[in-house]
MDTraj code that builds the backbone (N, CA, C; nanometers):
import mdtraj as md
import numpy as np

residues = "UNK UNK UNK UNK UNK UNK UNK UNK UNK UNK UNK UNK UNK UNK UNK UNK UNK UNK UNK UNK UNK UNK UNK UNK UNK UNK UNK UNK UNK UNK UNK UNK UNK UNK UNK UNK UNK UNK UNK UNK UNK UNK UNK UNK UNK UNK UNK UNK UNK UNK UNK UNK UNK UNK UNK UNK UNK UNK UNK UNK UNK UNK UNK UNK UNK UNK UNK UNK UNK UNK UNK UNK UNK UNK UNK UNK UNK UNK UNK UNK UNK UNK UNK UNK UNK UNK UNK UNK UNK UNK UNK UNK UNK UNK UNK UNK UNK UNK UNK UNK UNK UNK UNK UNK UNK UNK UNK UNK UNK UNK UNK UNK UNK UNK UNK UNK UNK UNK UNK UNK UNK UNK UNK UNK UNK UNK UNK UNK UNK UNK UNK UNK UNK UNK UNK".split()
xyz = np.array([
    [0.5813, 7.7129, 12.8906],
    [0.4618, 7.7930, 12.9045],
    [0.3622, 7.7114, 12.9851],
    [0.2685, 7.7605, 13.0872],
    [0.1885, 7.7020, 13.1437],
    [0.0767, 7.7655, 13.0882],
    [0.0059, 7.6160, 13.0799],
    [-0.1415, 7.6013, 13.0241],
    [-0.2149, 7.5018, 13.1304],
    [-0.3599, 7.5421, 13.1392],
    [-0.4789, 7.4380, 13.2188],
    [-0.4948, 7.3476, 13.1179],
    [-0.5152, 7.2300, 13.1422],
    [-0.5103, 7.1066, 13.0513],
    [-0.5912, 7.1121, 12.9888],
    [-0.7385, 7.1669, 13.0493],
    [-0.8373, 7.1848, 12.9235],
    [-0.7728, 7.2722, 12.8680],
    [-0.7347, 7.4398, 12.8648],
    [-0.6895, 7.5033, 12.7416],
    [-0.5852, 7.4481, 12.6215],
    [-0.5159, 7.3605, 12.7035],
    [-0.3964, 7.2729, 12.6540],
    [-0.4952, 7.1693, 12.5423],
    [-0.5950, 7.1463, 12.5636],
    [-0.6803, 7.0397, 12.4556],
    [-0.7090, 7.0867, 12.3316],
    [-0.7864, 7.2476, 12.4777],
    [-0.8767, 7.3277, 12.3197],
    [-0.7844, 7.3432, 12.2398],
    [-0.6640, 7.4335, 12.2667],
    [-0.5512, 7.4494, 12.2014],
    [-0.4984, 7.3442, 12.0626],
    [-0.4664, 7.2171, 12.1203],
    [-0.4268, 7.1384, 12.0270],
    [-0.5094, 7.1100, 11.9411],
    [-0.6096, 7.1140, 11.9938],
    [-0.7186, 7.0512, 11.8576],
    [-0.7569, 7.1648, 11.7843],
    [-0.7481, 7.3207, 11.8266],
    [-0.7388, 7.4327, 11.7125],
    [-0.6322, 7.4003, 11.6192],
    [-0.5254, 7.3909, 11.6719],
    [-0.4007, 7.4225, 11.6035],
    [-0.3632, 7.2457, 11.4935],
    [-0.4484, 7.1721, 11.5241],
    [-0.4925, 7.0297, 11.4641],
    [-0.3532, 6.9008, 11.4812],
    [-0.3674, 6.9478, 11.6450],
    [-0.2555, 6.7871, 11.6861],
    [-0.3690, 6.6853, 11.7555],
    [-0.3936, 6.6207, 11.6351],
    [-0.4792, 6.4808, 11.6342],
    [-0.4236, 6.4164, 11.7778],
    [-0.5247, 6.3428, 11.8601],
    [-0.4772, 6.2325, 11.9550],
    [-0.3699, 6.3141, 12.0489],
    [-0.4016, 6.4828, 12.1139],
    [-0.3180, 6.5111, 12.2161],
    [-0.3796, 6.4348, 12.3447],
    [-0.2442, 6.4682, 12.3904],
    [-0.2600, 6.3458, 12.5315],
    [-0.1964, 6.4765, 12.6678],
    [-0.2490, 6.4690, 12.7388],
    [-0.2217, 6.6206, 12.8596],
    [-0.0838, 6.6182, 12.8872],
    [-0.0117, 6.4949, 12.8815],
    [0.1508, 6.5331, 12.8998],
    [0.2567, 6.5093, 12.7986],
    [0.1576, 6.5424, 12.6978],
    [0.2335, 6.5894, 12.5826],
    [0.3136, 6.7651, 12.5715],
    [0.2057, 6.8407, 12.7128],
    [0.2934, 6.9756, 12.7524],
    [0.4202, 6.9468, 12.8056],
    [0.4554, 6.8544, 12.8411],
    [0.6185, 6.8014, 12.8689],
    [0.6439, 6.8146, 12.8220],
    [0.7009, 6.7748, 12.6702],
    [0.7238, 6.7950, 12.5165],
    [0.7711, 6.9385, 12.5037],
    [0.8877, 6.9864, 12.5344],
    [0.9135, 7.1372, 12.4641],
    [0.8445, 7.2037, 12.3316],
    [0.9236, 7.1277, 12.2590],
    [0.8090, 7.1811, 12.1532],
    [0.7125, 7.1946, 12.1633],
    [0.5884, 7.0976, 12.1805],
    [0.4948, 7.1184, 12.1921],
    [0.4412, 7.1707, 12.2866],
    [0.4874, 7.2065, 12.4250],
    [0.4437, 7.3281, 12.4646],
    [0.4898, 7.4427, 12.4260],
    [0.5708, 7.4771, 12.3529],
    [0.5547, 7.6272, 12.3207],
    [0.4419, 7.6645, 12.1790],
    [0.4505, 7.5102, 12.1624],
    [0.3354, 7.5594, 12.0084],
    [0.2520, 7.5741, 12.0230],
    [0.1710, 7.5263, 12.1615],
    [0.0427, 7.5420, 12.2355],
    [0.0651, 7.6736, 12.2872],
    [0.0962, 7.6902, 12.3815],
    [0.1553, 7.8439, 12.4229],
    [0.1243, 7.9308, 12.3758],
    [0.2068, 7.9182, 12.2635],
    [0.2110, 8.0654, 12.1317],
    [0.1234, 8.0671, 12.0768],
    [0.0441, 7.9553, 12.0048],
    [-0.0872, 7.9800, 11.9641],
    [-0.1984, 8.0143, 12.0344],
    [-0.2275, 7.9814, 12.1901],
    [-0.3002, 8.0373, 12.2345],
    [-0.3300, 8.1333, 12.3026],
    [-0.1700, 8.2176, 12.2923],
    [-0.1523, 8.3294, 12.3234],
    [-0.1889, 8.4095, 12.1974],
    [-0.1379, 8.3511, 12.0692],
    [-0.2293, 8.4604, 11.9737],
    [-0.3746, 8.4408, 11.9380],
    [-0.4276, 8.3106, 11.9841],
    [-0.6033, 8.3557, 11.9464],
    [-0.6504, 8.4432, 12.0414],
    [-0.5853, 8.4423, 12.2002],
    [-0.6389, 8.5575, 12.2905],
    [-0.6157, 8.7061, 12.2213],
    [-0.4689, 8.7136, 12.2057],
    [-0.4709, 8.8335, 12.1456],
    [-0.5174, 8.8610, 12.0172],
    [-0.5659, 8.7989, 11.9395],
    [-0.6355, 8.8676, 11.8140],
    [-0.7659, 8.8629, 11.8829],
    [-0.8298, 8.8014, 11.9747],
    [-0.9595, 8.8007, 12.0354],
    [-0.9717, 8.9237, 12.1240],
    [-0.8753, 9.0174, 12.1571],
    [-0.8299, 9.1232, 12.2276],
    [-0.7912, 9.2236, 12.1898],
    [-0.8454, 9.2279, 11.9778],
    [-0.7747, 9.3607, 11.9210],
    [-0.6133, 9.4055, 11.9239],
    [-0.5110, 9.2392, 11.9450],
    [-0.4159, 9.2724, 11.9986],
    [-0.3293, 9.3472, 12.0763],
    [-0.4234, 9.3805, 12.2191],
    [-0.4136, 9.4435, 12.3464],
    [-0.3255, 9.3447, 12.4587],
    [-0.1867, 9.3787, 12.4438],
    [-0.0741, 9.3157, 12.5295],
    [-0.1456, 9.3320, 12.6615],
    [-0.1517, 9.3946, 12.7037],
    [-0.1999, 9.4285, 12.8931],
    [-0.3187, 9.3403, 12.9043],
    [-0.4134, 9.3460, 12.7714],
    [-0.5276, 9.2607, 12.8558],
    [-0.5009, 9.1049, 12.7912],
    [-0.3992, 9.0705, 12.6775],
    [-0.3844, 8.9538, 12.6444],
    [-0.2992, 8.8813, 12.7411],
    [-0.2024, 8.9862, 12.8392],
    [-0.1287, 8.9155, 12.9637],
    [-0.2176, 8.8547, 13.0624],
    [-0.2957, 8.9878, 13.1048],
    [-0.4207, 8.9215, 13.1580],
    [-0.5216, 8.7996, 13.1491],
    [-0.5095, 8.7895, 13.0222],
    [-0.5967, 8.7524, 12.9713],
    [-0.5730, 8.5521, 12.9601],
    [-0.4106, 8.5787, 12.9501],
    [-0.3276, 8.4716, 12.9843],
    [-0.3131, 8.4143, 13.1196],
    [-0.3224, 8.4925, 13.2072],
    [-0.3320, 8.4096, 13.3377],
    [-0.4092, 8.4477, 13.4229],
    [-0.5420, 8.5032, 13.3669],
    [-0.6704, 8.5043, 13.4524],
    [-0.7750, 8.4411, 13.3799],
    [-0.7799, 8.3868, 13.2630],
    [-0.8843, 8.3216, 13.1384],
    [-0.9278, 8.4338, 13.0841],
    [-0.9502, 8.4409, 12.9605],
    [-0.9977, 8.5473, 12.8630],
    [-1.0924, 8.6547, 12.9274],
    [-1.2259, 8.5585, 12.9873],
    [-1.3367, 8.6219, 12.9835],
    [-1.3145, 8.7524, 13.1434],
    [-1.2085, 8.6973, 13.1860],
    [-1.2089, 8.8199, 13.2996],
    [-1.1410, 9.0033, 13.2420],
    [-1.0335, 8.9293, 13.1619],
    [-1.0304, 9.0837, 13.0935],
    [-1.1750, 9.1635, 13.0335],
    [-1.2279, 9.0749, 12.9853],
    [-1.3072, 9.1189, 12.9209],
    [-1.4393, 9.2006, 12.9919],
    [-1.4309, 9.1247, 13.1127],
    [-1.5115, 9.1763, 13.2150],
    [-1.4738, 9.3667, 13.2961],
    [-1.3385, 9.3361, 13.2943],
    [-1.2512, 9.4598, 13.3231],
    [-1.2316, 9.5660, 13.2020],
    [-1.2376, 9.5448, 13.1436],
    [-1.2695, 9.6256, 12.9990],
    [-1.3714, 9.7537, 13.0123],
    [-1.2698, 9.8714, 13.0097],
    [-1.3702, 9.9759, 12.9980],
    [-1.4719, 10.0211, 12.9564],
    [-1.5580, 10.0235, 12.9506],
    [-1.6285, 10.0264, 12.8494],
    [-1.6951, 10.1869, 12.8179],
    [-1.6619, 10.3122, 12.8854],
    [-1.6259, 10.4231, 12.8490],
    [-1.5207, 10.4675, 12.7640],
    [-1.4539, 10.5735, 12.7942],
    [-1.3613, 10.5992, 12.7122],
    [-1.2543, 10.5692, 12.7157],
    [-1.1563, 10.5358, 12.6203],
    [-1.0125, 10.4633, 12.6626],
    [-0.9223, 10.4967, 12.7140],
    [-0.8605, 10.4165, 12.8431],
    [-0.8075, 10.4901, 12.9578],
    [-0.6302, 10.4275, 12.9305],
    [-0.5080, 10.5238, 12.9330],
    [-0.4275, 10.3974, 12.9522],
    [-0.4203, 10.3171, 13.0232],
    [-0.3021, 10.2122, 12.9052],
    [-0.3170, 10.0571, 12.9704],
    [-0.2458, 10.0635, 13.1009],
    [-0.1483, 10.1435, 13.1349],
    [-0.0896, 10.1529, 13.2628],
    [-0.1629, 10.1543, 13.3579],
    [-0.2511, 10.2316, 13.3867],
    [-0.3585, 10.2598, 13.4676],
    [-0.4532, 10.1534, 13.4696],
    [-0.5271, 10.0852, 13.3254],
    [-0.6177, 10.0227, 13.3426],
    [-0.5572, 9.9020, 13.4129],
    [-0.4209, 9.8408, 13.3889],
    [-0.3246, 9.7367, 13.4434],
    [-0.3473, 9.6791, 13.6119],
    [-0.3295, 9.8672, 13.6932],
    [-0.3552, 9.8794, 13.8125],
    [-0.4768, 9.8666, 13.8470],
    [-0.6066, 9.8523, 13.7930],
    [-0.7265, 9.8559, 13.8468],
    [-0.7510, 9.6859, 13.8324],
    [-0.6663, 9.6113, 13.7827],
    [-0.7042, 9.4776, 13.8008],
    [-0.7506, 9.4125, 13.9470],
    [-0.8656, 9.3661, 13.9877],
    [-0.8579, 9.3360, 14.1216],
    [-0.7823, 9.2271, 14.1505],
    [-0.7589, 9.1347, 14.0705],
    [-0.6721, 8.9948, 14.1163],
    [-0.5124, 9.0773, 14.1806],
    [-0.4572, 9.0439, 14.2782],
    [-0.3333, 9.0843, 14.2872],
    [-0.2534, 9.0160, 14.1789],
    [-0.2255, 8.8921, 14.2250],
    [-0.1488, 8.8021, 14.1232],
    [-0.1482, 8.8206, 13.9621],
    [-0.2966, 8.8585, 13.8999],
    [-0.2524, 8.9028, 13.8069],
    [-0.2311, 9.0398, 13.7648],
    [-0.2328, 9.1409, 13.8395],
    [-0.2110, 9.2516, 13.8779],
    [-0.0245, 9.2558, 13.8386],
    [0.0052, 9.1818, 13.8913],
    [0.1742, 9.1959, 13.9108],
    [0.2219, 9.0926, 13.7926],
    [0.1379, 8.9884, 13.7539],
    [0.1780, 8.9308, 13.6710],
    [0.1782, 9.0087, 13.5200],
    [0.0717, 9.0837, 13.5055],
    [0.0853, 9.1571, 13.4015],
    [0.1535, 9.2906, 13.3597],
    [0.1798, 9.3266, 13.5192],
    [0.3025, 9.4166, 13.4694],
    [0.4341, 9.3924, 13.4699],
    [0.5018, 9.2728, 13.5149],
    [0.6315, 9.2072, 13.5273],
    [0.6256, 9.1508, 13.3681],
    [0.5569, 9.1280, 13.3030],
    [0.5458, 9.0745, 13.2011],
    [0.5009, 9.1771, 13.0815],
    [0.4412, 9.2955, 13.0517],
    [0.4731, 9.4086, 12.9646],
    [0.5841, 9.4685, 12.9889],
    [0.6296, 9.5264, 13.1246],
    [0.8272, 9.5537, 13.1503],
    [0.9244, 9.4607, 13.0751],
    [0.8688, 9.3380, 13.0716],
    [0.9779, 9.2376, 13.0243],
    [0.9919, 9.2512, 12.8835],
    [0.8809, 9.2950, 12.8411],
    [0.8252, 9.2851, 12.6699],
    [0.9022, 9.4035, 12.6487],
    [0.9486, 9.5042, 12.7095],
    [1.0107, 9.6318, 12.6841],
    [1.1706, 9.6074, 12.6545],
    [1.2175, 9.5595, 12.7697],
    [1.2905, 9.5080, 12.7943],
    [1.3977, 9.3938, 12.6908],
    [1.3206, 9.3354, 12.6365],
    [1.3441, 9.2426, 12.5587],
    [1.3632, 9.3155, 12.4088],
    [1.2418, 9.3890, 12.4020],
    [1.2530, 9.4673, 12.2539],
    [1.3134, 9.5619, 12.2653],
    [1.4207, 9.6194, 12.3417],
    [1.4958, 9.6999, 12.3582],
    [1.6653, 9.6105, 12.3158],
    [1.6447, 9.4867, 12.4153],
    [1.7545, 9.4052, 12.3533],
    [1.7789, 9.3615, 12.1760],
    [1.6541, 9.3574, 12.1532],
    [1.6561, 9.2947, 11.9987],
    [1.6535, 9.4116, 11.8938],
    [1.6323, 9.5017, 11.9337],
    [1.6169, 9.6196, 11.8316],
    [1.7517, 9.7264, 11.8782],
    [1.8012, 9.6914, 11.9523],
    [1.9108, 9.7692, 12.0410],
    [1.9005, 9.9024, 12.0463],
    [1.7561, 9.9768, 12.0887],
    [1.7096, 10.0827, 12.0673],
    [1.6219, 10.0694, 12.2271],
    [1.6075, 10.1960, 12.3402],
    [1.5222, 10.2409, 12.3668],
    [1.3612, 10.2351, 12.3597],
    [1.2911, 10.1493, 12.4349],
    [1.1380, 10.1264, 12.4148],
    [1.0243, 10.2264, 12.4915],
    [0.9779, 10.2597, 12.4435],
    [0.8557, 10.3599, 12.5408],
    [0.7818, 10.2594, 12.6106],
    [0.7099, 10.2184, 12.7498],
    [0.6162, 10.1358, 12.8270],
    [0.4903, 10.1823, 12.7388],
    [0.5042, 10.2925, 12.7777],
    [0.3430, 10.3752, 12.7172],
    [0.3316, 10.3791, 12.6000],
    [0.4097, 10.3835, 12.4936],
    [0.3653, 10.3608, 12.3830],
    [0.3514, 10.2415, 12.3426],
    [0.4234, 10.1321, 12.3875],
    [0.3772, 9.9984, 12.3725],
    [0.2397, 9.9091, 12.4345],
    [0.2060, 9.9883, 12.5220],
    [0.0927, 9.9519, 12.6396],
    [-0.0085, 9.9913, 12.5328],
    [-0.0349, 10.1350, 12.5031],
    [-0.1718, 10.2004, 12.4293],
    [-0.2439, 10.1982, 12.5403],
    [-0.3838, 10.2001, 12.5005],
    [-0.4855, 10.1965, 12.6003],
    [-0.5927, 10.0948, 12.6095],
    [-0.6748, 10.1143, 12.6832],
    [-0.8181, 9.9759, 12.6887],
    [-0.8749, 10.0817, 12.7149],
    [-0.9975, 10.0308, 12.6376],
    [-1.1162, 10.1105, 12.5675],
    [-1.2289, 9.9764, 12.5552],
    [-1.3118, 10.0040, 12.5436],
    [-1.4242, 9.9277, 12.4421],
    [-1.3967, 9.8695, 12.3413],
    [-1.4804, 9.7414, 12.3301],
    [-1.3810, 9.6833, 12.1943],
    [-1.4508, 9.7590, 12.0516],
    [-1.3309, 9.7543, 11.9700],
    [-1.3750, 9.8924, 11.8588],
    [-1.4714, 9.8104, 11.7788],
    [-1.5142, 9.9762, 11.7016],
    [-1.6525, 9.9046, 11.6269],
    [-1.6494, 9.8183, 11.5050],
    [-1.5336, 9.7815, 11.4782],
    [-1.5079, 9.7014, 11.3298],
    [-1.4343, 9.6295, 11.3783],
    [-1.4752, 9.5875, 11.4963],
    [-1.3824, 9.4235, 11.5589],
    [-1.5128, 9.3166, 11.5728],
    [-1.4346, 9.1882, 11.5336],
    [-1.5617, 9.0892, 11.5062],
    [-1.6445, 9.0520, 11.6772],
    [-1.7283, 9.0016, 11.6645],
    [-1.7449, 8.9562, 11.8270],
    [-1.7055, 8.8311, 11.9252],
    [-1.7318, 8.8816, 12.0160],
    [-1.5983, 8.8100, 12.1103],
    [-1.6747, 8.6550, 12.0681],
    [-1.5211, 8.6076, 12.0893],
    [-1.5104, 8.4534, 12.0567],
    [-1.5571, 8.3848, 12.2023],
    [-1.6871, 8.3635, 12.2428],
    [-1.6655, 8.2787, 12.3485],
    [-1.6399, 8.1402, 12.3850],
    [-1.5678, 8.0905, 12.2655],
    [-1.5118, 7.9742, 12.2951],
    [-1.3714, 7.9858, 12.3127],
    [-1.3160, 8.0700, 12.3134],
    [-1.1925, 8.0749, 12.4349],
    [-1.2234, 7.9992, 12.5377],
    [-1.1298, 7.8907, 12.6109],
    [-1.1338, 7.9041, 12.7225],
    [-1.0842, 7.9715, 12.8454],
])
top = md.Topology()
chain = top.add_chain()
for i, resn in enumerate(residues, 1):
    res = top.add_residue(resn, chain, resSeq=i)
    for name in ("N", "CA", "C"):
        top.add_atom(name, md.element.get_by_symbol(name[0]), res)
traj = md.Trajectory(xyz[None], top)
């Protein structure tokens, strides 16, 4: 998993690996434990919204958040395409296809895109407020 070395810090010292050192992401393990965990504080920081936690993963939090509808909730397919970054434009949909893809392998069942996508909306009203110490 690729991480920016600062997120790679914040990361470790959330997740409480005393004395990380930046090429300790060499370390398999320990990069995926960084990884995965800071793929789930984005996404619980995201109402667990895959499209904007992909995003959110390789553009820094605060740009989804910026892209975030803030009318009524549009699907995520659509909202996906209005990303202006190209790169993460394509990165986030090569990467919800894959998520389909994959849970189609493990469940050996047929996956809907669209029902797994949902939509982006406003963040709902009984969600805490945004964490801006994400990096």
């Amino acid at each position: 998993m690729q991480l920016m070395p600062a997120t790679a810090r914040w990361t470790a010292k959330k997740i409480g690996i005393d004395g990380f050192e930046a090429s300790q992401v060499q370390d398999l393990e320990t990069n995926i434990a960084l990884g995965t965990a800071y793929l789930k504080l984005v996404l619980d920081e995201l109402e667990g919204s895959l499209p904007m936690g992909a995003a959110a993963y390789n553009a820094g939090p605060g740009r989804p958040r910026q892209w975030r509808n803030t009318g009524t909730p549009i699907d995520a397919a659509i909202w996906a395409e209005t990303i202006p970054f190209n790169e993460t434009r394509d990165y986030v949909k090569k990467v919800l296809a894959n998520t389909v893809q994959y849970a189609a392998l493990l469940t050996g069942q047929a996956q809907s895109l669209k029902a797994r996508l949902g939509q982006v909306g406003p963040r709902g009203n009984n969600s805490p407020g945004e964490n801006r110490e994400l990096p």
